[in-house]
C-alpha positions in Angstrom: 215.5 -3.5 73.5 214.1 -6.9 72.8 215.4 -10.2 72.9 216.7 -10.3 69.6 218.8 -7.2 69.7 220.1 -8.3 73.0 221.1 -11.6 71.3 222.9 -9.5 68.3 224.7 -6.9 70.7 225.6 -10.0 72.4 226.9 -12.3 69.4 228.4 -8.7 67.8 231.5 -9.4 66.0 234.8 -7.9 68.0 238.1 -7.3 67.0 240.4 -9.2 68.8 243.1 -7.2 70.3 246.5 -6.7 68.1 248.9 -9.0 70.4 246.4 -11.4 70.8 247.7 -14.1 69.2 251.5 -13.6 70.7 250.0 -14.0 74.2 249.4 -17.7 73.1 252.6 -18.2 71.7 255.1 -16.5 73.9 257.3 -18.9 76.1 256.8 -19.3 79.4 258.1 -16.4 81.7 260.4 -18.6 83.5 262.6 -21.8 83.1 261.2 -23.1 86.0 257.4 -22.9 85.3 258.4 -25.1 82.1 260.6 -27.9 84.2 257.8 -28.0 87.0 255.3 -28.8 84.5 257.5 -31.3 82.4 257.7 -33.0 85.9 254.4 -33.1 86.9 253.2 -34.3 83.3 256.2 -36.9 83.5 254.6 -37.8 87.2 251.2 -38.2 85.9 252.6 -40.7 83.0 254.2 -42.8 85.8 251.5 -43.1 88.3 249.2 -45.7 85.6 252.3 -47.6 85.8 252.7 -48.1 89.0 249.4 -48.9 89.6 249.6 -51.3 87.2 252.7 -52.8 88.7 251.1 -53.1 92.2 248.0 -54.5 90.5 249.9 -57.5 89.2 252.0 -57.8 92.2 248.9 -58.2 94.5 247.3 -60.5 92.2 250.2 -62.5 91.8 250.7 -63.0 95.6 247.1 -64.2 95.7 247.3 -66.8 93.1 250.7 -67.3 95.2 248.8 -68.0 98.7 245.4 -70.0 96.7 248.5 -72.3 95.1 249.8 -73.0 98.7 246.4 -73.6 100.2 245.8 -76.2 97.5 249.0 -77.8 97.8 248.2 -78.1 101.6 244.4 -79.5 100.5 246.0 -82.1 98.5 249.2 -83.2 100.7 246.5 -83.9 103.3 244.1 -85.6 101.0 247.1 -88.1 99.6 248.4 -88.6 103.4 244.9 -90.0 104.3 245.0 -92.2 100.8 248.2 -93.6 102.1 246.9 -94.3 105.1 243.6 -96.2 104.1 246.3 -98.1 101.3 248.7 -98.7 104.7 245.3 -100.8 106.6 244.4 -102.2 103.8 247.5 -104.1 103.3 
């Protein structure tokens, strides 16, 4: 045999079995199989939420702690304004 007839014996139309079909639409064999992946696909939906939650949390606490640090650069930058104002009087 050459290539080509491997290729047709290969690419050879088949029959496809008589229940083939019904094996693709039968229900799952138990309740249980069914709830277990309704949870897991219900878990995967969640988890990008959470993430996103956290995300926002973390960068709000950071804008939190860069808001305090500038409020501490500036109460220390008018004390020493009110002090020069203070000898200056």
């Amino acid at each position: 045999m050459n290539l080509e007839d491997d290729l047709r014996f290969a690419l050879r139309r088949v029959e496809a079995p008589v229940d083939f079909a019904a094996t693709f639409r039968k229900p799952p064999s138990s309740g249980r199989s069914y709830y277990a992946t309704a949870a897991a696909v219900a878990l995967l939906a969640l988890i990008p939420i959470g993430i996103q939650e956290y995300r926002e949390r973390r960068q709000g606490e950071t804008a939190k702690e860069e808001l305090k640090l500038a409020m501490h650069v500036a109460s220390g930058k008018l004390q020493h304004t009110r002090e020069l104002m203070r000898k200056n009087q």
